[in-house]
C-alpha positions in Angstrom: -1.5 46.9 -16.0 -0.3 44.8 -18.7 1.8 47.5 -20.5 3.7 45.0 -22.6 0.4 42.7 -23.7 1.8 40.1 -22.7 -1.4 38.7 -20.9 0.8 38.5 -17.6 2.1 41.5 -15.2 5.5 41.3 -14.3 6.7 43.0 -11.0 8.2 46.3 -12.6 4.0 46.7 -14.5 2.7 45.5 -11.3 5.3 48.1 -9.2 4.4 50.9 -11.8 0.7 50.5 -11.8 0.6 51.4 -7.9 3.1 54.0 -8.7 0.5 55.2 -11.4 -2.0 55.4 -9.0 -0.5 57.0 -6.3 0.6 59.6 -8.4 -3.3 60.8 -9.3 -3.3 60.6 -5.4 -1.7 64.2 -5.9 0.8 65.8 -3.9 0.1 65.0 -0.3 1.6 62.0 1.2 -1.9 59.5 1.9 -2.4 56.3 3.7 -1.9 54.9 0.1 1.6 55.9 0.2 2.3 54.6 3.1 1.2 51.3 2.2 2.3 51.6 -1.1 5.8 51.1 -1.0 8.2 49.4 -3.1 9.1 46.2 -0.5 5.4 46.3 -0.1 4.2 45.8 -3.4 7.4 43.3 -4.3 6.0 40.8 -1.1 2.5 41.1 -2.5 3.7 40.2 -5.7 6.0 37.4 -4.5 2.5 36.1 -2.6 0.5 36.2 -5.5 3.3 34.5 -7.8 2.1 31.1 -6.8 3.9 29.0 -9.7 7.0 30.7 -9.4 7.2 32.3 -13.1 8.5 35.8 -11.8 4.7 36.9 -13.5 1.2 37.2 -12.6 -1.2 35.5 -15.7 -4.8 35.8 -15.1 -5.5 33.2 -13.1 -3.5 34.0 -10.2 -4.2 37.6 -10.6 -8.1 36.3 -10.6 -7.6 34.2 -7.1 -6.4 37.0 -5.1 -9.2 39.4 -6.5 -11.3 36.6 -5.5 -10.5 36.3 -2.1 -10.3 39.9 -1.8 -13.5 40.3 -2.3 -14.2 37.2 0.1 -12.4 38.9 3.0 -14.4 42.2 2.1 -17.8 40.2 1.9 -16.8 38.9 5.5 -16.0 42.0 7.3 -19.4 43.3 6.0 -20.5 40.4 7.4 -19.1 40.9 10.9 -20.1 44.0 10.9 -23.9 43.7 10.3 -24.1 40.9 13.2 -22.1 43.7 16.0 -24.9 45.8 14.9 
């Protein structure tokens, strides 16, 4: 992601990783493309920015994998006590 090796993403790396990635998708448009669009990936960014610098370093990059993996810990969670 960090094409520059800078040791932080800026939006157009960030932007063109997802593009990347949709891209080995193939041909046919997927729920990743839907989601994947350019003002989608610029708000993420803009969320994840939390100091402002126009560029993600590791530790805010780190945070949102973090609670990612919270929010995915919890639905498996919920899921297990509806069953």
């Amino acid at each position: 992601m960090d094409r520059d090796g800078s040791h932080s993403v800026d939006l157009n790396e960030f932007v063109g990783y997802f593009e990347r990635v949709k891209s080995n998708q193939g041909t046919k448009e997927s729920e990743l493309d839907k989601k994947v669009s350019y003002e989608n990936l610029s708000a993420l960014f803009k969320a994840l920015d939390t100091d402002g610098s126009k560029s993600l370093d590791l530790k805010e990059f780190t945070l949102y994998i973090g609670y990612t993996e919270s929010l995915e810990k919890k639905k498996i969670a919920d899921i297990d006590e509806d069953t």
